[in-house]
C-alpha positions in Angstrom: -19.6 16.0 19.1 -16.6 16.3 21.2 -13.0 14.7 20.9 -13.7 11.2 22.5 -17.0 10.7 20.9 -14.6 11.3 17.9 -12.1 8.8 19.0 -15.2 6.7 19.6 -16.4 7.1 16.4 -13.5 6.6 14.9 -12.4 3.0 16.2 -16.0 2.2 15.2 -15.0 3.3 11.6 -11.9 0.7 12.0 -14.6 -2.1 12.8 -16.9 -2.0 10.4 -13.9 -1.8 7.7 -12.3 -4.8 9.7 -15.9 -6.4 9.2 -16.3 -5.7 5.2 -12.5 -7.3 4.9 -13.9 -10.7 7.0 -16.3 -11.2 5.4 -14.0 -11.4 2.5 -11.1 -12.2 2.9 -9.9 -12.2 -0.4 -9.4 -8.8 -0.8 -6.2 -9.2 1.1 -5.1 -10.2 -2.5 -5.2 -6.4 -3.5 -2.8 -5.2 -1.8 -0.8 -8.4 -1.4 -0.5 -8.5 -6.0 0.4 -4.6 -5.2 3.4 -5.4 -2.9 4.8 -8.3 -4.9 4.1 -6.1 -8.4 6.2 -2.9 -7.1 8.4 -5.2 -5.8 9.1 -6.1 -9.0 9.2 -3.1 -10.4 12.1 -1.5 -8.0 14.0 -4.8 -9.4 13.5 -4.4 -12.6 14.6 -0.9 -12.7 16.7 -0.8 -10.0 19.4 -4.0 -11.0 20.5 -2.5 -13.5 20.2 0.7 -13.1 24.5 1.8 -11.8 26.7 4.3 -12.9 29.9 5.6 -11.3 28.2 3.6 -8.1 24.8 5.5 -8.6 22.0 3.5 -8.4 18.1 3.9 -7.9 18.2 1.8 -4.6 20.6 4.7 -3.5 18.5 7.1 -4.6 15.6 5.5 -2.7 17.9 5.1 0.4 18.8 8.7 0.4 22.4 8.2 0.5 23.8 11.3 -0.9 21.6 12.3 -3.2 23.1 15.9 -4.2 26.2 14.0 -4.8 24.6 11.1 -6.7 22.6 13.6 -9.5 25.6 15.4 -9.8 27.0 12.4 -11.0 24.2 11.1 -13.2 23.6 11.6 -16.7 20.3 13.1 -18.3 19.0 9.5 -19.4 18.5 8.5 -15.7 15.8 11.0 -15.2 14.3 9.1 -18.3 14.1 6.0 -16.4 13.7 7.2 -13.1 10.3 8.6 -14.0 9.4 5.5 -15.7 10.1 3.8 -12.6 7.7 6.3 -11.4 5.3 6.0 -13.1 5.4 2.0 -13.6 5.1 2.3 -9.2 2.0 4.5 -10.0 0.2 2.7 -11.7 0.3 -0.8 -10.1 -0.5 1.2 -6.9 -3.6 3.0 -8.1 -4.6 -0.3 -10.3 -5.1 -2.7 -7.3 -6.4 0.1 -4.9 -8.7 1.3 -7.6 -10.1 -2.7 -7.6 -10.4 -2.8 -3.4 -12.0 0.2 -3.2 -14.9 -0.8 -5.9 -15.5 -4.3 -4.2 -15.7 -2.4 -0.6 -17.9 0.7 -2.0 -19.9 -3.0 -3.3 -19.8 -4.6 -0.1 -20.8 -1.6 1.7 -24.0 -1.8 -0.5 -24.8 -5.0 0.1 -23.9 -6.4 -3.4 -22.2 -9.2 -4.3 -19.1 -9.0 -5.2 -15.2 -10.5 -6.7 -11.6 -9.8 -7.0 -12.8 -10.5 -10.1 -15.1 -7.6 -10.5 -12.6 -5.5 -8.7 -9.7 -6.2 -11.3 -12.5 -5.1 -14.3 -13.6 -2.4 -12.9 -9.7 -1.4 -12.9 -9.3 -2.0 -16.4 -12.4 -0.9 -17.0 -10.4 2.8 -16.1 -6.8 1.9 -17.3 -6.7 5.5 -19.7 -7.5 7.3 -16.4 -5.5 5.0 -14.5 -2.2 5.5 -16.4 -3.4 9.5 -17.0 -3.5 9.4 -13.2 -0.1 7.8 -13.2 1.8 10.1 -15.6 0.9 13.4 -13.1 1.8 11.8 -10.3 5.2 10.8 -11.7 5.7 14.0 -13.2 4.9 15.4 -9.4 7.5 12.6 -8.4 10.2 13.3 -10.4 9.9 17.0 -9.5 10.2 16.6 -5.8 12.9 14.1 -6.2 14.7 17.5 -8.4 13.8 19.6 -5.7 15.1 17.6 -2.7 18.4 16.8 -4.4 18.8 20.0 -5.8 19.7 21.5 -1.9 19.9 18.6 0.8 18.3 21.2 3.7 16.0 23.2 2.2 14.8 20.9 -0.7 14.0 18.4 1.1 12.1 19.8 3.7 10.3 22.1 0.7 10.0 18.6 -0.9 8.4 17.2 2.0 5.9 19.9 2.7 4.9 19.4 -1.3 4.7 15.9 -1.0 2.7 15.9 2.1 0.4 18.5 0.8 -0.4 16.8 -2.7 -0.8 13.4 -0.8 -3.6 15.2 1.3 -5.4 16.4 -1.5 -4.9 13.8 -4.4 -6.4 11.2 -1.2 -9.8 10.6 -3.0 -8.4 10.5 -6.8 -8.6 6.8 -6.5 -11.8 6.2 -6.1 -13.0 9.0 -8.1 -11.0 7.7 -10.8 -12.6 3.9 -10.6 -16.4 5.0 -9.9 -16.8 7.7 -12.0 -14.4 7.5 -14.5 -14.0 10.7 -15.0 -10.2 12.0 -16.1 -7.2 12.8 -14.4 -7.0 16.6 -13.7 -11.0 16.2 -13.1 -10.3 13.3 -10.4 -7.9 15.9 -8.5 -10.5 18.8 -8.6 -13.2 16.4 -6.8 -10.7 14.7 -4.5 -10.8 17.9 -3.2 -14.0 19.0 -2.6 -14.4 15.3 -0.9 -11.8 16.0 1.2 -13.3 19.4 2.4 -16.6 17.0 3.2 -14.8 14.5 4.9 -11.3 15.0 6.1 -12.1 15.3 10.1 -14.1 12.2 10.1 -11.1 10.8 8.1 -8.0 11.8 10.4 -10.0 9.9 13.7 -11.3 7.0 11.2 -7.5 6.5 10.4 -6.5 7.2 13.9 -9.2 4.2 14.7 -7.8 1.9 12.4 -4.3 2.2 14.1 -5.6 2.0 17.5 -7.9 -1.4 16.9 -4.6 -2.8 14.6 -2.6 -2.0 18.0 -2.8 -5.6 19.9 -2.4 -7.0 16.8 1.0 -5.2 16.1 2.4 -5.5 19.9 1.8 -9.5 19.5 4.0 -9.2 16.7 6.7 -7.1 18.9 6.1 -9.8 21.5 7.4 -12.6 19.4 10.4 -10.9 18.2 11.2 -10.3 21.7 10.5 -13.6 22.9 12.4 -14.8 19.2 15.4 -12.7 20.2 15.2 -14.0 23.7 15.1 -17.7 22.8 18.6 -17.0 20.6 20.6 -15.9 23.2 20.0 -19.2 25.0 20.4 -22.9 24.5 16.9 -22.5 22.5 18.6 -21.0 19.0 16.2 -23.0 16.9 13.1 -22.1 18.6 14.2 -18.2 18.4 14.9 -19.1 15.0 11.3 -20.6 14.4 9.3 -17.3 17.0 11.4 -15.0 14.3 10.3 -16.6 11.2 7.1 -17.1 12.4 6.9 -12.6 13.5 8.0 -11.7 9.9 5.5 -13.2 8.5 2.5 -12.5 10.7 3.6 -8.7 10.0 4.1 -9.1 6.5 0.1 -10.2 6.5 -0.6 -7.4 9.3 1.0 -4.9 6.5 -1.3 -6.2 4.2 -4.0 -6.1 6.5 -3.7 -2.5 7.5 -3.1 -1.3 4.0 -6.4 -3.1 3.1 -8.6 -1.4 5.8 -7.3 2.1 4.9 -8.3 1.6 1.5 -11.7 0.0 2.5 -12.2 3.3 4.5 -11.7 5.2 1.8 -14.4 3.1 -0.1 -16.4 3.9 3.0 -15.8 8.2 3.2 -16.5 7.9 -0.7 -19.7 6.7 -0.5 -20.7 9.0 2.2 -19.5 12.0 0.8 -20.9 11.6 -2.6 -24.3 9.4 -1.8 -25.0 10.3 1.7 -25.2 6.0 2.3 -24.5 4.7 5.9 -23.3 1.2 4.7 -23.0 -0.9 7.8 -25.2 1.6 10.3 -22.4 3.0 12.7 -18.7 3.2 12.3 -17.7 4.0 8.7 -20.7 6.4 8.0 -22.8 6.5 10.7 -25.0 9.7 11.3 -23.0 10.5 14.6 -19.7 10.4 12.7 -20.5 12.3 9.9 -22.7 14.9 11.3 -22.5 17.8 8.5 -24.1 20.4 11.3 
């Protein structure tokens, strides 16, 4: 297969993921309960977290980090990996629920956010194990990066980018076959070594079909922007309302079609299934030859 039947491929891949999410569109509440949850969670933490004018949103913003630890007692790493690991865990909670209804809907079975949210508490002790490692991994690169602001961060950033890479199928691991933590890492990986081509153009797909989508929300900030400048203030006013929230729900929309795809490169990997016959698993796209 050469690199356009790939890109091909892969925008097919973005299809039938935007076709498991129309045909229920509920499970935009996944990641919607996620965003409003960790939101909650950087409040929480984060109000009342300031001492000599260091504070987690700084921490979070990057602004002078080497300078802010320096200043901050031993406690705050206490908190700062709860915070950590509270984010963790409502992350890998609500994907874990997504990824069982699509891995369901890809079979053909009925299926709930209902079913979803058991089947994540069905695996809340690997869930919060999960959650622990990767805020232990947190909390070190966060010591590494402010530890030296050139080289730590970019050491932190290669770590970061590297353990995101191959940690990418823990989720689902985690939720369908309960096994534990360190386990769930081991098998990510050996997915990943199945699947990760098909995965970079499957993601690539999703960004190209979301494309039109996202420049229609450019086009009415523009025409928002435009509209204040002139006579029309209330009718920018309304166009610029109206483009933060159609990309507050295309957010939610693209974060729920990644994680459907990962349902979809699961399923393949471990069961050899072609849910929806082309796109997401089809025999073209995931030639093993």
């Amino acid at each position: 297969m050469d690199i356009f039947e790939r890109f091909q491929a892969g925008y097919e891949a973005a299809q039938d993921c935007w076709e498991v999410l129309k045909q229920d569109k509920k499970l935009l509440l996944f990641p919607l309960a996620s965003a409003i949850c960790c939101l909650l969670v950087l409040v929480t933490f984060g109000l009342p977290l300031y001492y000599n004018n260091a504070s987690l949103f700084e921490l979070l913003a990057h602004t002078d980090r080497h300078h802010i630890m320096q200043q901050t007692p031993g406690w705050f790493w206490v908190v700062l990996f709860a915070f950590y690991f509270c984010n963790y865990f409502v992350i890998a909670f609500f994907n874990s629920g997504l990824v069982y209804c699509a891995v369901r809907s890809f079979q053909a079975r009925p299926v709930t956010v209902g079913d979803g949210i058991a089947a994540a508490i069905r695996c809340l002790p690997q869930l919060i194990g999960w959650s622990l490692i990767s805020a232990t991994i947190g909390l070190a690169l966060q010591a590494l990066e402010s530890n030296n602001r050139n080289v730590g961060r970019f050491l932190s950033g290669i770590l970061g980018a590297a353990w995101t890479v191959l940690t990418y199928f823990v989720v689902p691991v985690l939720v369908l076959e309960k096994v534990g933590a360190f386990k769930a890492i081991g098998r990510s990986t050996q997915i990943l070594r199945k699947t990760w081509g098909e995965g970079i153009f499957a993601r690539i797909g999703i960004g190209w079909f979301l494309l039109p989508f996202w420049l229609l929300g450019v086009g009415l900030i523009v025409l928002g922007s435009y509209f204040l400048t002139t006579s029309s203030a209330a009718l920018g006013g309304l166009l610029l309302g109206a483009a933060v929230l159609y990309l507050i729900v295309m957010g939610l929309v693209n974060s729920a079609l990644e994680t459907i795809l990962l349902g979809g490169l699961y399923q393949y990997a471990t069961e050899g299934l072609s849910p929806l016959g082309h796109g997401v698993t089809g025999d073209a796209f995931y030639s093993r030859d």
